[in-house]
Structure formats: C-alpha cells, structure tokens
DSSP file (Angstrom, degrees, kcal/mol; ACC not computed):
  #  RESIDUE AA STRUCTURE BP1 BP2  ACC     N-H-->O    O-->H-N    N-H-->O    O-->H-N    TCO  KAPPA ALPHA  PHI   PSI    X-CA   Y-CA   Z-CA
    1    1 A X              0   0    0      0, 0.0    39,-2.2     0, 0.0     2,-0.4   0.000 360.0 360.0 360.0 114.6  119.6  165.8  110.3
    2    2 A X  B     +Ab  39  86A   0     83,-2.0    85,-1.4    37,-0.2     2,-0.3  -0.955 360.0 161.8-122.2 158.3  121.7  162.8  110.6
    3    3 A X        -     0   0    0     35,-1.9     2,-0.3    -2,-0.4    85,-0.1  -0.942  24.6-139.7-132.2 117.6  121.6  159.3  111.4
    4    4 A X        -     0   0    0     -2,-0.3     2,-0.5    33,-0.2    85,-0.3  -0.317  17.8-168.2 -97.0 142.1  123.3  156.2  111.2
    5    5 A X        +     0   0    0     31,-7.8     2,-0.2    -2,-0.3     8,-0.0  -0.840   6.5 177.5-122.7 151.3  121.7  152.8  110.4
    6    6 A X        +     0   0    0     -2,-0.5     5,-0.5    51,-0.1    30,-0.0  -0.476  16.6 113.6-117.7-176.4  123.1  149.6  110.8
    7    7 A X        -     0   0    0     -2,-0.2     2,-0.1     3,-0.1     4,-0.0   0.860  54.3 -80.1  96.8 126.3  121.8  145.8  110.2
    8    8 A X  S    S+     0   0    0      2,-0.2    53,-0.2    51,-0.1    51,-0.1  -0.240 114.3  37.0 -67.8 107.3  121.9  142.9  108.5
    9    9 A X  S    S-     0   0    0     -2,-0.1    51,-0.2    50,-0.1    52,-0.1   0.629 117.0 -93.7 -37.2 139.4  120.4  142.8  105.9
   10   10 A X        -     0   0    0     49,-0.1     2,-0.2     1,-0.1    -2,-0.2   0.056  49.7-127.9 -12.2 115.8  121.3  146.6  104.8
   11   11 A X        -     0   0    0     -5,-0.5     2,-0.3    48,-0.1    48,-0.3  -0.633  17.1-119.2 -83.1 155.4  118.0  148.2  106.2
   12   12 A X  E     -D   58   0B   0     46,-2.2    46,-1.7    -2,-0.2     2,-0.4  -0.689  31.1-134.7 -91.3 146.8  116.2  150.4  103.4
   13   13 A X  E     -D   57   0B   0     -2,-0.3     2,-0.3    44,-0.2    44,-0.2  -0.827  22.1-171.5-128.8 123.4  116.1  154.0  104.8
   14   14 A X  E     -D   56   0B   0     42,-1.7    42,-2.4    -2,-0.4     2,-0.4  -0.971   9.0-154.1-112.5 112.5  112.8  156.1  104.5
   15   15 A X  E     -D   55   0B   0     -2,-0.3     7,-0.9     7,-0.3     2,-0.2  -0.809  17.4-178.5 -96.4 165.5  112.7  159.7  105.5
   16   16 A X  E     -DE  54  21B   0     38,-4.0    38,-0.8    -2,-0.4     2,-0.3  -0.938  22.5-168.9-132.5 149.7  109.4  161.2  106.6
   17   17 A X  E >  S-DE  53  20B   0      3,-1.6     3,-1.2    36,-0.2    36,-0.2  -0.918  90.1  -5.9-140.9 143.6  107.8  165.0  107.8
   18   18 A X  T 3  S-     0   0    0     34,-0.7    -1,-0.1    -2,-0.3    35,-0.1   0.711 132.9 -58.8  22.6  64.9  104.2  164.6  109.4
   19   19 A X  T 3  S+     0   0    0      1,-0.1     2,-0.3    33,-0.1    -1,-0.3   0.034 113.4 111.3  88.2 -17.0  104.2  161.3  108.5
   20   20 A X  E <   -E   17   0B   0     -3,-1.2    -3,-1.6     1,-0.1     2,-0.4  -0.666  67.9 -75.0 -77.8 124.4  104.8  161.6  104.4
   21   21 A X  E     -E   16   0B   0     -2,-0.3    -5,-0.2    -5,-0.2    -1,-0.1  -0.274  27.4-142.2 -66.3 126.1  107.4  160.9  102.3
   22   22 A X        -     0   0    0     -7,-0.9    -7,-0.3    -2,-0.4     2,-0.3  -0.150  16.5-166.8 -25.0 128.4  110.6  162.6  101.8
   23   23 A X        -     0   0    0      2,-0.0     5,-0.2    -7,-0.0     7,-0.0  -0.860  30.2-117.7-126.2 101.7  111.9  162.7   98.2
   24   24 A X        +     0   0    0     -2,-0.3     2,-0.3     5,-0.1     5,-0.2  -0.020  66.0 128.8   7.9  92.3  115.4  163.7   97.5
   25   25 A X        -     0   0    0      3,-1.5    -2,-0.0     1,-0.1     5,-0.0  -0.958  66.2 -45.1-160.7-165.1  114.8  167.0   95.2
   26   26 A X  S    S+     0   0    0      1,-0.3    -1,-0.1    -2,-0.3    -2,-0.0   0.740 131.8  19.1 -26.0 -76.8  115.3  171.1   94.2
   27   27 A X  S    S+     0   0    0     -3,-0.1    16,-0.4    15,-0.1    -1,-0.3   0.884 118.6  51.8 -87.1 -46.5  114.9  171.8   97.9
   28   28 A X  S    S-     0   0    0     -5,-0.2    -3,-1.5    14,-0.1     2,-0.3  -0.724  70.7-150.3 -96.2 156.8  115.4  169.1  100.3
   29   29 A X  E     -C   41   0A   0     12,-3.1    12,-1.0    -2,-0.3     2,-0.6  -0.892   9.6-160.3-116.2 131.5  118.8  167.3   99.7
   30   30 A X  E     +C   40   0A   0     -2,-0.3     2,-0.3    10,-0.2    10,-0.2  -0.962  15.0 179.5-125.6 128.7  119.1  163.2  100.7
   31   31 A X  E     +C   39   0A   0      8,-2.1     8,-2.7    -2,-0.6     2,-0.3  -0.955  17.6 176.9-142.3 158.6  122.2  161.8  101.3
   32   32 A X  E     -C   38   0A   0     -2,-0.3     2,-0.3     6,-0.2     6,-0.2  -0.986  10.8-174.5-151.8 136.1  123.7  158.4  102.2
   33   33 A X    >   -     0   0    0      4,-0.9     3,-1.7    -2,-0.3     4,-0.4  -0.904  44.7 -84.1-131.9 176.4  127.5  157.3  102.5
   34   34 A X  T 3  S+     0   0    0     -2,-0.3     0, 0.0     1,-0.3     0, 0.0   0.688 113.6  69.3 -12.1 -62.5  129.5  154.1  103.1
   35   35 A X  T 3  S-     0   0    0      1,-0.1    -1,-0.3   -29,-0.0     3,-0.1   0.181 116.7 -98.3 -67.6  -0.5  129.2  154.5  106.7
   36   36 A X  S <  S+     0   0    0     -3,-1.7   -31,-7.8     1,-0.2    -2,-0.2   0.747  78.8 140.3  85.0   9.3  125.8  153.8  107.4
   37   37 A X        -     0   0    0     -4,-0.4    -4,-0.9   -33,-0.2     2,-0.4  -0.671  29.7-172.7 -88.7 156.1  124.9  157.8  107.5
   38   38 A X  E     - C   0  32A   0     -6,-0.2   -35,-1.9    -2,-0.2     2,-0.3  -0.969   7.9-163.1-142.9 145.1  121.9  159.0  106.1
   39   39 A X  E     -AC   2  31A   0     -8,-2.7    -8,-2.1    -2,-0.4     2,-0.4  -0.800  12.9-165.5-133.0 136.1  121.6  162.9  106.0
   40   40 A X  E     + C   0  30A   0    -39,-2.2     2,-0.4    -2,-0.3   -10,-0.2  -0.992  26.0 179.5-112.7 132.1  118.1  165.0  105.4
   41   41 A X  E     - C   0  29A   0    -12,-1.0   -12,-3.1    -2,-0.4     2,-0.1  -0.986  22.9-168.9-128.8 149.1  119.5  168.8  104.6
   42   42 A X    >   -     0   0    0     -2,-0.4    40,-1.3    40,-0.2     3,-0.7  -0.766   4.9-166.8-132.0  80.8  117.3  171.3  103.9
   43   43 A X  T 3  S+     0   0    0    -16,-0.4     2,-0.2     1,-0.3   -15,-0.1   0.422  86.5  31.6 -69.1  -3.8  119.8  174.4  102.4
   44   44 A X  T 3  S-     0   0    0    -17,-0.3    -1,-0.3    37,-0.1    37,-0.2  -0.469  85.9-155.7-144.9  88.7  117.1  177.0  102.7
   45   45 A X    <   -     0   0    0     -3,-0.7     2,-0.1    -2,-0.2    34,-0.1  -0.477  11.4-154.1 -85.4 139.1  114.8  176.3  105.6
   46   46 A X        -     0   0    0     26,-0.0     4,-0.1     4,-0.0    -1,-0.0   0.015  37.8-116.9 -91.1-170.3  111.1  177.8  105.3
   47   47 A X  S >  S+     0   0    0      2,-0.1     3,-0.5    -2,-0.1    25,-0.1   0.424 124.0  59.9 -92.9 -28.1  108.7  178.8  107.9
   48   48 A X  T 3  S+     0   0    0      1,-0.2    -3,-0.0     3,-0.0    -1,-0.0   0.853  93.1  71.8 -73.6 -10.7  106.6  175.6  105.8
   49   49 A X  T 3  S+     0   0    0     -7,-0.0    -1,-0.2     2,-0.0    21,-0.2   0.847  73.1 105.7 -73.4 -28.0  109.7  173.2  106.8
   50   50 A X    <   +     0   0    0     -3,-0.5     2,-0.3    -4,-0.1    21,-0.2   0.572  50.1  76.0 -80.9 172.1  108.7  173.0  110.6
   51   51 A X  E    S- F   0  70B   0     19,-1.3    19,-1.7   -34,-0.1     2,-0.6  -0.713  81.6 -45.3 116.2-179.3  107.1  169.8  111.8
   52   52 A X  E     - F   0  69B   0     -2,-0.3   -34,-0.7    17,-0.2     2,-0.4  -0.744  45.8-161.2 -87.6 130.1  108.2  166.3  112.7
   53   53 A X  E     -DF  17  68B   0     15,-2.8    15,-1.8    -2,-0.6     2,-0.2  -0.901   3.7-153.2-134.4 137.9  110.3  164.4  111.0
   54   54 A X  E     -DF  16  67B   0    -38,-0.8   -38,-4.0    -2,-0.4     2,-0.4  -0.847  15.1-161.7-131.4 112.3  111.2  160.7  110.9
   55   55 A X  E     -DF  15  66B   0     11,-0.9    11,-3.2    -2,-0.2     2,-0.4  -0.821  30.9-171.0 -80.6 104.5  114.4  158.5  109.9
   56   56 A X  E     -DF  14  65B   0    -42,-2.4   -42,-1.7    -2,-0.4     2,-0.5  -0.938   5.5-173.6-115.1 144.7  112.4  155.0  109.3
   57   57 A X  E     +DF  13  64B   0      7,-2.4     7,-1.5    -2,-0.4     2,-0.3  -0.775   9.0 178.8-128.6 108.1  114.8  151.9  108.9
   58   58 A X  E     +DF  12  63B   0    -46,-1.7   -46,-2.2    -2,-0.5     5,-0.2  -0.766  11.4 155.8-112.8 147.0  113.2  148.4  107.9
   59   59 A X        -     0   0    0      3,-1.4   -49,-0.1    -2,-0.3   -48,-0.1  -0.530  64.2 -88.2-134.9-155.2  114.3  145.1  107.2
   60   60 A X  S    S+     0   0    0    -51,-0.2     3,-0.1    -2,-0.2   -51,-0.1   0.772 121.7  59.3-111.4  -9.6  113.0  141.9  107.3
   61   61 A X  S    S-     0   0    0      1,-0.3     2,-0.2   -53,-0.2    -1,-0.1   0.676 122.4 -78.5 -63.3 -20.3  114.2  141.6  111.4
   62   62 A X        -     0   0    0      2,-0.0    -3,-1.4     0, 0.0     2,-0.4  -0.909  52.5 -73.3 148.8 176.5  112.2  144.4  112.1
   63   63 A X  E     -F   58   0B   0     -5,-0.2     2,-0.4    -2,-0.2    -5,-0.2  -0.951  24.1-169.8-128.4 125.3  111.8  148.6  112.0
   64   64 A X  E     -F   57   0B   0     -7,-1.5    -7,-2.4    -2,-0.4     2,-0.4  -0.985   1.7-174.1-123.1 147.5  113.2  151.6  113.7
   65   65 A X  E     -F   56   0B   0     -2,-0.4     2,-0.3    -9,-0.2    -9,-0.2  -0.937   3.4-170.5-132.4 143.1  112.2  154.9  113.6
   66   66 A X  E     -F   55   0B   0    -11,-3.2   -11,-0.9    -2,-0.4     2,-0.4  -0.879  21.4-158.5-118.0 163.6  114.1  158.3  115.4
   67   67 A X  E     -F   54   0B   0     -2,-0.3     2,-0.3   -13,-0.2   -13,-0.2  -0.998  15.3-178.4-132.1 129.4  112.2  161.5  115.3
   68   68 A X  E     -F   53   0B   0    -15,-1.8   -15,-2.8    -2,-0.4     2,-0.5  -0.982  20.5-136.4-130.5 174.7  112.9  165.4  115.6
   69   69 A X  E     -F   52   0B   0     -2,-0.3   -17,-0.2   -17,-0.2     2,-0.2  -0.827  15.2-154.8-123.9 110.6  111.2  168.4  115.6
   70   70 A X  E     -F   51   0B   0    -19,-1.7   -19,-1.3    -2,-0.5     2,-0.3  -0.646   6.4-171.1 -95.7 148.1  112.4  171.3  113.6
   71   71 A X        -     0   0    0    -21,-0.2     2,-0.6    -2,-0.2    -1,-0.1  -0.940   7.8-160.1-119.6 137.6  111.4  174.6  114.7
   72   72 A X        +     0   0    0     -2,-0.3     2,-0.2   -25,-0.1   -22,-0.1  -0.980  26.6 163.6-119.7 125.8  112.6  177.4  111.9
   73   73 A X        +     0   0    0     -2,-0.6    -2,-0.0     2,-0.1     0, 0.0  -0.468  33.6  34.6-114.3-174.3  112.6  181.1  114.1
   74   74 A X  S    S-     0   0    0     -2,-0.2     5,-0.1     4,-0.0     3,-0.0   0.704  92.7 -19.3  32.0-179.7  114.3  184.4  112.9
   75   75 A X     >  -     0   0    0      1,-0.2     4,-1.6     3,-0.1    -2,-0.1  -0.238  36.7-160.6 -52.5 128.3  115.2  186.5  109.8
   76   76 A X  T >4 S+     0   0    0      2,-0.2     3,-0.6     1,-0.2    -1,-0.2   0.972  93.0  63.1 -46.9 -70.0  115.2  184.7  106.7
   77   77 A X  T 34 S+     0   0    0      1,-0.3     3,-0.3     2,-0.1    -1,-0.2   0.730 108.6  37.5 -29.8 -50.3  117.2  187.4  105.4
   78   78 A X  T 34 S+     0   0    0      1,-0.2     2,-0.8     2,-0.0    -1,-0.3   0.838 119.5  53.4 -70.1 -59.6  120.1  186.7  107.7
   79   79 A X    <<  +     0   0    0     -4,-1.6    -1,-0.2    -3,-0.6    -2,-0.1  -0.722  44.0 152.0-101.6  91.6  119.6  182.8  107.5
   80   80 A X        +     0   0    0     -2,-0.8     2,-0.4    -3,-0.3    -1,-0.1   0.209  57.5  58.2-102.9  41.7  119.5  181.6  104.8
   81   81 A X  S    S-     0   0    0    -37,-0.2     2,-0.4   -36,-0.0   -38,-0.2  -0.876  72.8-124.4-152.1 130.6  120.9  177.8  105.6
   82   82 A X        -     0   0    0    -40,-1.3   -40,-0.2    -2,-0.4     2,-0.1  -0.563  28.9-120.0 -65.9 114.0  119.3  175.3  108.0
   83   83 A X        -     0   0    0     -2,-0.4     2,-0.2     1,-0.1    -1,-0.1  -0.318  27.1-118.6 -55.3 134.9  121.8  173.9  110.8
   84   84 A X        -     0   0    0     -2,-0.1     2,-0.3   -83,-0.1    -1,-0.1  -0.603  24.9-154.5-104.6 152.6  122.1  170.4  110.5
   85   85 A X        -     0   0    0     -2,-0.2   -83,-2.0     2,-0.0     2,-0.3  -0.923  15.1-146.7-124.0 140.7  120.8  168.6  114.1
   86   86 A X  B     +b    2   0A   0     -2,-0.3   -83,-0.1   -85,-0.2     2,-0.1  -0.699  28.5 157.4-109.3 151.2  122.6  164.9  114.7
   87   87 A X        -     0   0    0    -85,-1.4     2,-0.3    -2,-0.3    -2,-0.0  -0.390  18.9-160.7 168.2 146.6  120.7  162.1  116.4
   88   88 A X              0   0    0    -85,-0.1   -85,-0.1    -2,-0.1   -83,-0.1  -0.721 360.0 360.0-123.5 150.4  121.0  158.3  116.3
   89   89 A X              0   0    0    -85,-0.3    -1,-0.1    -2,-0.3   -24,-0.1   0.210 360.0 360.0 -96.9 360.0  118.9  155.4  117.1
C-alpha cells in the first residue's frame, strides 16, 4: 500500500491494521522516501493479514487518515507475494 503525505511541518506517519500499530519488522516491510511516499508491503500475505488498514498523518495543523481493506483469496502455494494497492489522501 502506498501513499503520499505532504505538510508543513513534515507530518509523522503512523501505519495501523484494526486500529493497532504497525511496526516495521521480519514480515511486514515499512518504507519512506524523499518524496513524501510511505509504503506498507507485506512480501508473504497470510489469510491473518486481512483487515483494515490505516495511513495516519499528524501534525500540529491537524490529522489525516486513508484506509483500505485487504482481502487475501487463493493458493498460497501459487502466491506467495502481496500486490501492492496505491491510494492517496
């Protein structure tokens, strides 16, 4: 999942799934460049990844938050890497 955040001051970037935080680690990947993108990958999506998840971006003007909802279907065997889904606030 990516997103790009913008604003002044540099907003601090949360991700979230059913409302919990995301941690950068072994399984899920968090990534951030230059550009204001901030990328959730998940390189071997489960049947447990499924759920909501939330790009929250706060400052001290204010918070936005974008949401999707990944749904993981078909052989594991066959797929073993989660398609990355774009959307921007």
């Amino acid at each position: 999942m990516t997103v790009k955040v913008s604003g002044t001051p540099v907003p601090d970037v949360e991700w979230q799934k059913g409302g919990k935080p995301i941690r950068d680690g072994r399984r899920v990947k968090i990534d951030k460049n230059k550009d204001g993108e901030h990328v959730l990958r998940i390189p071997r999506v489960e049947t447990a990844d499924q759920g909501e998840y939330s790009c929250i971006a706060k400052n001290k003007a204010g918070k936005a938050t974008c949401s999707a909802r990944l749904t993981v279907e078909g052989n594991f065997g066959f797929y073993p890497a989660f398609t990355a889904v774009s959307f921007t606030e």
